[in-house]
C-alpha positions as CSV (number, residue, x, y, z in Angstrom):
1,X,-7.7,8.1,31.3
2,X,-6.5,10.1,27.7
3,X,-4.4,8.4,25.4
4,X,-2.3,11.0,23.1
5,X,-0.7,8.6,20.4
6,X,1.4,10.1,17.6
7,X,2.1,8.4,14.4
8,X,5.4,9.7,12.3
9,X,5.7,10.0,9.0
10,X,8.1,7.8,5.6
11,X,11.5,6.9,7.7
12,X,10.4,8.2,10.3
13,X,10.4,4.7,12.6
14,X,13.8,2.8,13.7
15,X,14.1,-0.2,11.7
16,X,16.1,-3.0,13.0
17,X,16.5,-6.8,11.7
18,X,16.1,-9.7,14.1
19,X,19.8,-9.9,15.5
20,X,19.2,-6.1,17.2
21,X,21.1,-4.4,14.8
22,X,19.6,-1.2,13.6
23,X,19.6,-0.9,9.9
24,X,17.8,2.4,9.5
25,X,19.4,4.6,10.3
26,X,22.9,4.5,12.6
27,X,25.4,6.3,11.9
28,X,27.2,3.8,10.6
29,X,25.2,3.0,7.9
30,X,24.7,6.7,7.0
31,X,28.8,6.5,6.6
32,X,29.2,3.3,4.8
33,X,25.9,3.0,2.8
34,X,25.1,-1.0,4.0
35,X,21.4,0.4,4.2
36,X,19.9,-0.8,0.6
37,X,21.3,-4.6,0.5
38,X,19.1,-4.3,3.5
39,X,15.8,-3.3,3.2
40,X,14.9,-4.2,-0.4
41,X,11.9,-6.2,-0.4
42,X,13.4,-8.0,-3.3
43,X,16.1,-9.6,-2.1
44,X,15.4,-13.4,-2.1
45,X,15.9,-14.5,0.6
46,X,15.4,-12.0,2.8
47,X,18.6,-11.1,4.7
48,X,17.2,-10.7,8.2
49,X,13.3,-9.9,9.3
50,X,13.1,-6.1,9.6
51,X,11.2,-5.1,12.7
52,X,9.9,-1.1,13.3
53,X,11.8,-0.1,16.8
54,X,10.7,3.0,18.0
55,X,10.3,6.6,16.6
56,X,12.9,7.8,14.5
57,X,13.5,10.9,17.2
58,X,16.8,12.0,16.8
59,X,19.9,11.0,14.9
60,X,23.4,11.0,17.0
61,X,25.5,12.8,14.7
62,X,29.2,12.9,17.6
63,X,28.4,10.0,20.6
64,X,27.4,12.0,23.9
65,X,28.0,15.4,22.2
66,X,25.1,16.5,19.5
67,X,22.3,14.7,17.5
68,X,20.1,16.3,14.8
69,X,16.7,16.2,15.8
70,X,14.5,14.6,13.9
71,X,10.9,13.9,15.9
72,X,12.6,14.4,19.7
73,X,11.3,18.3,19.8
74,X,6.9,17.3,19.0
75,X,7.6,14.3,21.3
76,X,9.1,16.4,23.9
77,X,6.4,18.6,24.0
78,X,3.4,16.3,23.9
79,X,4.7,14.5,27.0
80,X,5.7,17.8,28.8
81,X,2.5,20.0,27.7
82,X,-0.5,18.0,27.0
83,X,-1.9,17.7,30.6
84,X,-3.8,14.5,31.9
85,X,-2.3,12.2,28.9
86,X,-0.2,9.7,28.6
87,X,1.8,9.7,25.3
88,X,2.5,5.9,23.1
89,X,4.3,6.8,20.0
90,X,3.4,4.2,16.9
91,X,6.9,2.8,15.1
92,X,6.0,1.2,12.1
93,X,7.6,-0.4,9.2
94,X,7.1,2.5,6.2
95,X,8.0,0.5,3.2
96,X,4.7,-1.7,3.7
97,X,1.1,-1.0,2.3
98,X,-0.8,0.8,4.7
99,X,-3.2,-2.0,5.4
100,X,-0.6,-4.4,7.8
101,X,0.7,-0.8,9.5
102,X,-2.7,-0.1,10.4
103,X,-3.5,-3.6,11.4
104,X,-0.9,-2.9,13.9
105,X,-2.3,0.8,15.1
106,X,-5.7,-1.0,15.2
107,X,-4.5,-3.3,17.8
108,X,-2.7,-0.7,19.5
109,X,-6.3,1.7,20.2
110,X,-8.2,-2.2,21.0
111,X,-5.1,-2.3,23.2
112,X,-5.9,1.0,25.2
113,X,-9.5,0.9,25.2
114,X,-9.0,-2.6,27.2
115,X,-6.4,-1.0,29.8
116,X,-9.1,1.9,30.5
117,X,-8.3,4.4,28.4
118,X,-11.6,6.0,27.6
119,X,-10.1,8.5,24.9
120,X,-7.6,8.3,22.6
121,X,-6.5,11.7,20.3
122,X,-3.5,11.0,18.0
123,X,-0.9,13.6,16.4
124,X,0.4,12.5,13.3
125,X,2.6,13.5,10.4
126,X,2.9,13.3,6.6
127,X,2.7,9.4,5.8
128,X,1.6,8.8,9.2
129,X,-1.5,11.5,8.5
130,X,-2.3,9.8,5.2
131,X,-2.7,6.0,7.0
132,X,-4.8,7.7,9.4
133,X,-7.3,9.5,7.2
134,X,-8.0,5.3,5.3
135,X,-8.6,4.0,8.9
136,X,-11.0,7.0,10.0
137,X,-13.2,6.3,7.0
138,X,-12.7,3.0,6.6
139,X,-10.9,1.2,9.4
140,X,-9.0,-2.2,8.2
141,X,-10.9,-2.6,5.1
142,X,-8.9,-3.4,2.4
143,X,-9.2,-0.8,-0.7
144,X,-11.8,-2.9,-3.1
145,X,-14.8,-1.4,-2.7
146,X,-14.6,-0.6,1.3
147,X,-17.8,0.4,2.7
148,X,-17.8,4.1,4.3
149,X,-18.0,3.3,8.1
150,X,-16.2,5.6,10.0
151,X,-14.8,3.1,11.9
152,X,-12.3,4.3,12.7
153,X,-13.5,7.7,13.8
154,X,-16.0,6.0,16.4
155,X,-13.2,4.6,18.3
156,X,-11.4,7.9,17.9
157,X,-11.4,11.3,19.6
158,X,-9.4,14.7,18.4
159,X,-7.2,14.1,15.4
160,X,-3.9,16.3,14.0
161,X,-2.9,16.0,10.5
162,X,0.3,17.8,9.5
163,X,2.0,17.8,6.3
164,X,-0.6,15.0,5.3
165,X,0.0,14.1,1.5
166,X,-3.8,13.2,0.9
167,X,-3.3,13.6,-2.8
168,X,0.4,12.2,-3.1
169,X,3.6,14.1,-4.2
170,X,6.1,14.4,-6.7
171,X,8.5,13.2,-4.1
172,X,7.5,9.8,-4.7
173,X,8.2,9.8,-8.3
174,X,12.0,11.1,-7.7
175,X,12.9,8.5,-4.9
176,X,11.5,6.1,-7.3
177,X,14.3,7.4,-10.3
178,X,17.1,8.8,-8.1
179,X,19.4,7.4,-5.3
180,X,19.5,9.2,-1.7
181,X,22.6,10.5,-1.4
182,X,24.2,12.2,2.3
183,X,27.1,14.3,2.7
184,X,29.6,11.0,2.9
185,X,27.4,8.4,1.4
186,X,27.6,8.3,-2.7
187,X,24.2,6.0,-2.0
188,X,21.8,6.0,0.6
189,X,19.3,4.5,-0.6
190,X,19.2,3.1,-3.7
191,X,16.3,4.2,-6.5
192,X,15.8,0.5,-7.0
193,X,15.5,-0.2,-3.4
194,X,12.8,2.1,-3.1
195,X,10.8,1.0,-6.1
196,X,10.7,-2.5,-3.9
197,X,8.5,-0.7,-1.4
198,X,4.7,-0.6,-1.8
199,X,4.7,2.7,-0.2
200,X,6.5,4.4,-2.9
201,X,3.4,4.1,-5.3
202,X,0.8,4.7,-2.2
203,X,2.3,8.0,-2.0
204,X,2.5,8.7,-6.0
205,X,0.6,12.3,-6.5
206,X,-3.0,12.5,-8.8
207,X,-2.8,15.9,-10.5
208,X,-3.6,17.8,-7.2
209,X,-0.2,17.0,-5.6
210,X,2.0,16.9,-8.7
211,X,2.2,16.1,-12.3
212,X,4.4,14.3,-14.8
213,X,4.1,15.8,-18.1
214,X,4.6,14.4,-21.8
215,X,3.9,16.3,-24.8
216,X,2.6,19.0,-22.8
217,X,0.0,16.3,-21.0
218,X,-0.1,15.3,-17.7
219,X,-0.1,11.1,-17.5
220,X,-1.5,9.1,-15.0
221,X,0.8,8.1,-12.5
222,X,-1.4,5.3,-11.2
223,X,-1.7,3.7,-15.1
224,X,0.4,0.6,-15.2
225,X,0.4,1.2,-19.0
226,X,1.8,5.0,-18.5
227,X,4.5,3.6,-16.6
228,X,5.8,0.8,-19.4
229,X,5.3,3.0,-21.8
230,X,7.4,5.2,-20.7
231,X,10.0,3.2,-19.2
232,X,9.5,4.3,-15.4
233,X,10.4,2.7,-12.5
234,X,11.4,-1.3,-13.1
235,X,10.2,-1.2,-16.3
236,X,13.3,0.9,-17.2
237,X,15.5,-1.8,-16.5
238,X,16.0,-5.0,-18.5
239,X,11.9,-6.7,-18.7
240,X,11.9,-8.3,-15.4
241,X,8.3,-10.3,-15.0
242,X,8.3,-10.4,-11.4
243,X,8.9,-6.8,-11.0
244,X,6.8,-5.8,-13.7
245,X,4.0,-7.6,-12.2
246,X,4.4,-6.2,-8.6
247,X,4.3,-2.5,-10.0
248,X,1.5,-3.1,-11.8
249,X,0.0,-4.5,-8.8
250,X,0.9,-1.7,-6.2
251,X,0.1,1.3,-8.7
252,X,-3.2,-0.2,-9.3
253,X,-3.7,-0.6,-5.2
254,X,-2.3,2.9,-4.3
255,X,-4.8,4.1,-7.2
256,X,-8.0,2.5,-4.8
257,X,-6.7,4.3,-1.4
258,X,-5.8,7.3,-2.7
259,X,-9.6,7.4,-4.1
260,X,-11.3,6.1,-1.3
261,X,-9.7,8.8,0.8
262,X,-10.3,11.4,-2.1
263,X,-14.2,10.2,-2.7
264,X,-16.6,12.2,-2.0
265,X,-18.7,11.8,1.4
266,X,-21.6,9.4,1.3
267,X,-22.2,8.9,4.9
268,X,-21.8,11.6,8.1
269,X,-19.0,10.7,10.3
270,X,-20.1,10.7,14.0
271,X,-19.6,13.6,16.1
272,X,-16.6,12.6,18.3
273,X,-13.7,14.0,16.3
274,X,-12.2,17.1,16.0
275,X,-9.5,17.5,13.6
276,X,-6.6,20.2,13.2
277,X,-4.7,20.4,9.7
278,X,-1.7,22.0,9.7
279,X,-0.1,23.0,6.3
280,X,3.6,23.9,5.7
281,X,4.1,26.8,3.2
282,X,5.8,29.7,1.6
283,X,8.6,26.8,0.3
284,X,8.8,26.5,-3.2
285,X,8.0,22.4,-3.6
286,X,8.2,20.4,-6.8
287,X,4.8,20.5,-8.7
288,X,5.5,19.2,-12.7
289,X,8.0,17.0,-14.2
290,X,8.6,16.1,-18.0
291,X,9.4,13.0,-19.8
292,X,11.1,14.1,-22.7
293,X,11.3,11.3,-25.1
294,X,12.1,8.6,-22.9
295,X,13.4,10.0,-20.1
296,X,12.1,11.7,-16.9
297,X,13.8,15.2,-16.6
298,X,13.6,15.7,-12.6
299,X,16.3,19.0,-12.6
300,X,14.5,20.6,-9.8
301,X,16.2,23.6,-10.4
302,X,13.8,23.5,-14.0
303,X,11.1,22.2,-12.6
304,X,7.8,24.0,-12.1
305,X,6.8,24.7,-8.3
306,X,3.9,25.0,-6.2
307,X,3.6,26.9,-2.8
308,X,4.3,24.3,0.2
309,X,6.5,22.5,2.6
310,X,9.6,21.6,0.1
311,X,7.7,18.0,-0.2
312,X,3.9,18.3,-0.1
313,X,1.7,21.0,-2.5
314,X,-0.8,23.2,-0.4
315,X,-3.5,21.8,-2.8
316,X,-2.5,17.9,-1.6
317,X,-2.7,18.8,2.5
318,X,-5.7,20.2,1.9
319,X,-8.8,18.2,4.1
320,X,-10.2,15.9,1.1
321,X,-14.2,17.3,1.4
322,X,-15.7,14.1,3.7
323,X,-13.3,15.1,6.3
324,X,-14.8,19.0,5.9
325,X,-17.5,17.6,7.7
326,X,-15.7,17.1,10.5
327,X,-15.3,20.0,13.3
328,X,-11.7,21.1,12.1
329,X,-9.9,24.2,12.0
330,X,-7.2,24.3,9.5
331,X,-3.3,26.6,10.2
332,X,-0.9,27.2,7.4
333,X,3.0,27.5,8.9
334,X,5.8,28.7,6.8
335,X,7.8,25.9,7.4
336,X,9.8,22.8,5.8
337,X,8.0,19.7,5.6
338,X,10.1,18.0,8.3
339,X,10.3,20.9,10.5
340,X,6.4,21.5,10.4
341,X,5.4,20.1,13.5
342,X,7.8,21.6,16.2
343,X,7.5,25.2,14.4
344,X,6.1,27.7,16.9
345,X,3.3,28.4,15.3
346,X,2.2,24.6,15.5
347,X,3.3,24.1,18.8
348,X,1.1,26.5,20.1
349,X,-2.2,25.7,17.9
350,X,-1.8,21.6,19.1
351,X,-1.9,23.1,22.5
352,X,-4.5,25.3,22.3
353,X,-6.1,22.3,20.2
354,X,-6.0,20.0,22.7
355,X,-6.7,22.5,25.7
356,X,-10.5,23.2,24.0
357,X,-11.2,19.9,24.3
């Protein structure tokens, strides 16, 4: 039997706390903006325990009458047109490190080997490609000095990145310093609430996938010290110990995964895997910031741009060079970053993908 499980991407899993009630996202709390109170990691104590409760696939916009699609069309067609598989999409909580998310996908491939599922090929998107590239190399290992394995790709079979933010983006930085707004929501999600998520500095860019200049220099996003001395993040706010220390932490952990992914190859990966990257372009997507004096000018209207998907640089989807040594074919789709994997063009090459196998 073939396993075909697809891993979304940041907010792309239903998030609910332990009464049932969904929390991200309803409608409701798109309206009324309870979201942030919510899921801030800060909040002591925690409000409710936030569980991961499906794939984010659509979101019902009028009851019974129209929803805007969201991850329903790729999940539509991977039941409907990958023959001889049986789909098992991955929810996950995306504020958390990667590690305890793929603790959880771990189990879920232990899982399916045990119920006789001799192959298992996964689809995944943006954050959900980046978590998956750490557990091919390197399985569960945390990021202090993790031994090159390929772990991971033993257990696994034909692999699809799309959108995959191997060497960050810029779009970490501005969720970090502004609040999500909607169309009837002043606040989404809040800029503080964010910056209470290790995610947001897993994601942070190296110079490949964006830059923050000051004085005409680009800093280093991962550098604790960078980020107090120029008052990003929580260290913009009144000194807060607590906070200070958990930035400091995360940026110094994000720094370790985003290099062990980035590190050059030291051991061949075994010959199971095929891969297919797919890269969104032909969208202008932020590229350089600047701090000017003390604050971060993110007018994105100003800013310089690269060539990609509206949220990830061509250079950052680009297959870091141990994963070159995979089989892989790589597509580039003129297409938005959350529109990437039900474009056409995609649609066709993750059939024809799949079909050669």
């Amino acid at each position: 039997m073939k396993a075909l499980v697809f891993i979304p991407g940041y907010k792309g899993s239903f998030l609910k706390n332990n009464k049932g009630d969904f929390i991200w996202a309803t409608l409701s709390s798109y309206l009324k903006g309870n979201i942030p109170a919510q899921l801030d990691l800060f909040k002591k104590p925690a409000p409710e325990t936030i569980i991961p409760d499906g794939v984010f696939d659509k979101f019902p916009m009028i009851k019974n009458l129209f929803s805007l699609k969201i991850y329903s069309p790729i999940l539509n067609y991977l039941a409907k047109k990958i023959k001889n598989a049986v789909l098992f999409p991955f929810s996950y909580d995306w504020r958390l490190d990667i590690l305890p998310n793929l603790t959880r996908l771990h189990g879920l491939f232990q899982d399916l080997r045990s119920r006789g599922f001799h192959t298992i090929d996964c689809v995944s998107h943006s954050l959900g490609s980046y978590m998956l590239a750490y557990y091919l190399r390197y399985g569960i290992q945390q990021p202090e000095n993790p031994e090159e394995t390929w772990e991971g790709a033993s257990s696994l079979n034909n692999i699809v990145f799309s959108g995959a933010p191997f060497k960050g983006s810029l779009v970490a930085i501005r969720d970090t310093h502004l609040d999500e707004r909607s169309l009837f929501n002043r606040v989404l999600l809040t800029k503080n609430t964010v910056r209470s998520f290790p995610i947001a500095y897993q994601l942070l860019p190296s110079d490949a996938g964006g830059k923050v200049l000051f004085n005409g220099k680009s800093i280093d996003l991962f550098s604790p010290d960078a980020w107090e001395t120029h008052s990003l993040g929580f260290f913009k706010e009144a000194f807060n110990q607590e906070k200070a220390g958990f930035t400091r932490k995360n940026l110094l952990r994000a720094k370790l995964i985003q290099e062990s992914i980035n590190r050059p190859p030291g051991v061949t990966p075994p010959d199971n895997n095929r891969i297919l990257n797919i890269i969104g372009t032909g969208i202008k997507t932020p590229y350089t910031y600047v701090i000017d004096g003390n604050q971060l000018i993110m007018d994105e209207t100003k800013a310089l741009n690269a060539d990609g998907d509206d949220t990830i640089v061509i250079n950052s989807a680009q297959l870091p060079p141990a994963y070159g040594s995979i089989r892989n074919s790589v597509i580039q789709v003129r297409s938005t970053h959350m529109k990437l994997l039900y474009h056409k063009t995609s649609l066709r090459s993750i059939s024809e993908f799949f079909r050669k196998d």
